[in-house]
FIFI-911409 format. One line per field, with one value per residue (C-alpha): residue number from 1; residue in three letters; z, x, y. Coordinates in steps of 0.05 Angstrom, whole numbers. Example, Ala and Ser with C-alpha at 12.3 -4.5 7.8 and 13.67 -1.06 7.14 Angstrom:
<lumnus>
torro	c(1,2)
loba	c(ala,ser)
z	c(156,143)
x	c(246,273)
y	c(-90,-21)
</lumnus>
This chain:
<lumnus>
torro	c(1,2,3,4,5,6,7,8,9,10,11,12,13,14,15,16,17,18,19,20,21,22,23,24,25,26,27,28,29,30,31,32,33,34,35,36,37,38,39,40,41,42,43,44,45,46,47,48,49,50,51,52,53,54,55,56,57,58,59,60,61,62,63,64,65,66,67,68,69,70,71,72,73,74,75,76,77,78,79,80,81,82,83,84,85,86,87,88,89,90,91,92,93,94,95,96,97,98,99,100,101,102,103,104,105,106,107,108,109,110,111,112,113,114,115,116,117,118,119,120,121,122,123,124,125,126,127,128,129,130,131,132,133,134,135,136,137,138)
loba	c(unk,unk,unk,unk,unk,unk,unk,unk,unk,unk,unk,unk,unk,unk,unk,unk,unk,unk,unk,unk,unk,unk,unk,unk,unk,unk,unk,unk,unk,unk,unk,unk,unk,unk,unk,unk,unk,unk,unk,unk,unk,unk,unk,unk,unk,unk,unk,unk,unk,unk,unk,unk,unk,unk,unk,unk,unk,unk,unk,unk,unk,unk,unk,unk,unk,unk,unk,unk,unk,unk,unk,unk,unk,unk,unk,unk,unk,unk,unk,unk,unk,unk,unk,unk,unk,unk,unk,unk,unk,unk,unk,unk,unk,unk,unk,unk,unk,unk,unk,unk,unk,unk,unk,unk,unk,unk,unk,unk,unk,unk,unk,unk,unk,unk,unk,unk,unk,unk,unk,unk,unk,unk,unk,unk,unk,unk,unk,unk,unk,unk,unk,unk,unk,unk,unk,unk,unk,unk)
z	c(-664,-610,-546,-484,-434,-351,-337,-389,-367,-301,-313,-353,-309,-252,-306,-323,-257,-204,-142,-108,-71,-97,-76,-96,-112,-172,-210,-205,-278,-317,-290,-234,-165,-175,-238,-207,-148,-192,-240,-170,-141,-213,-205,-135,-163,-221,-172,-200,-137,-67,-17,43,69,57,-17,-13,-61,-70,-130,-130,-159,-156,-99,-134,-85,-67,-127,-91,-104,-58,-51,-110,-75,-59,21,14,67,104,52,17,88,98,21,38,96,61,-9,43,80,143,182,208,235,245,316,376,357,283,301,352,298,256,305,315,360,338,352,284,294,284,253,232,273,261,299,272,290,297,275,238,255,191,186,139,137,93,108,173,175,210,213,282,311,367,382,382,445,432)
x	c(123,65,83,48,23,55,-10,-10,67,46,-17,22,80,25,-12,50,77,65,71,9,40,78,119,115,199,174,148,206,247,183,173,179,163,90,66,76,44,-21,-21,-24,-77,-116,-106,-126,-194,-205,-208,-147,-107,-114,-62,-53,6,47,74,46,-1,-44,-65,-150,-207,-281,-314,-386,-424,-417,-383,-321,-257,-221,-151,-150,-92,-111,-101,-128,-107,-69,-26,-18,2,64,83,90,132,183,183,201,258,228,249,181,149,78,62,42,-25,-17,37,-9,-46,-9,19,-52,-84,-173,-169,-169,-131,-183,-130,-60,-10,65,126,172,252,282,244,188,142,97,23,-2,-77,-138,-209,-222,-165,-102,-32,-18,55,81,158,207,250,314)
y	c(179,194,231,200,245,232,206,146,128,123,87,37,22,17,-40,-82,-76,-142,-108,-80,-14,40,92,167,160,94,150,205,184,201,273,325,322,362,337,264,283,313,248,205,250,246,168,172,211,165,101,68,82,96,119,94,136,192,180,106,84,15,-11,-5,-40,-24,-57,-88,-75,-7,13,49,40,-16,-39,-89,-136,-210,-205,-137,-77,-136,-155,-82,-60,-116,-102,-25,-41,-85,-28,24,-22,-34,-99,-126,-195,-216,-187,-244,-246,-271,-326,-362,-365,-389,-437,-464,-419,-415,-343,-302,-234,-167,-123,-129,-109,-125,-119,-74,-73,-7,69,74,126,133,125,60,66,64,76,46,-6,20,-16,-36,-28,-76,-47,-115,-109,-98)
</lumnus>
């Protein structure tokens, strides 16, 4: 019987997995608080994650051009952003910008920015892309 070390758990439940983002709390059953938090940083080092919040972490790739890593998800920060809001619980929809559109509209948004119903006061970023937050009146 071989013993796997923390790091090769996580790096194989981060392989089999489908989703793009994790949270810190995915990776609590295979060891403590600290040790997760070094593996992730290690991870983070190694190019095989980035974060892009506190205790949220994006699958990465490395970008062939300038050989850094990126976030590896299809719709890139844009689509690693919206999954992070709906794996921490937050009730979102695209802000007025994105639905005109996607109602039509020839006017492409520059960033993503959602509008979010109720709290949320956490930082999504990576890089130079930041998550922009429209409050929905209530």
């Amino acid at each position: 019987m071989t013993t796997q070390t923390l790091e090769s758990r996580i790096r194989d439940k981060i392989r089999k997995s489908r989703r793009m983002v994790f949270l810190r709390d995915d990776f609590a059953a295979l060891g403590g608080y600290d040790q997760v938090g070094r593996v992730l940083h290690q991870l983070e080092a190694q190019g095989r994650l980035v974060r892009i919040g506190k205790g949220l972490y994006a699958k990465a790739r490395q970008n062939r051009i300038t050989g850094k890593p990126m976030i590896a998800a299809p719709g890139g920060f844009d689509q690693a952003a919206k999954e992070a809001l709906n794996r921490l619980g937050v009730q979102w929809e695209p802000a007025s910008a994105e639905k005109a559109y996607q109602a039509g509209r020839t006017q492409v948004p520059a960033r993503v920015v959602v509008k979010v119903k109720g709290p949320f006061n956490r930082q999504i970023a990576y890089g130079n892309y930041r998550l922009g937050i429209e409050r929905a009146s209530a």
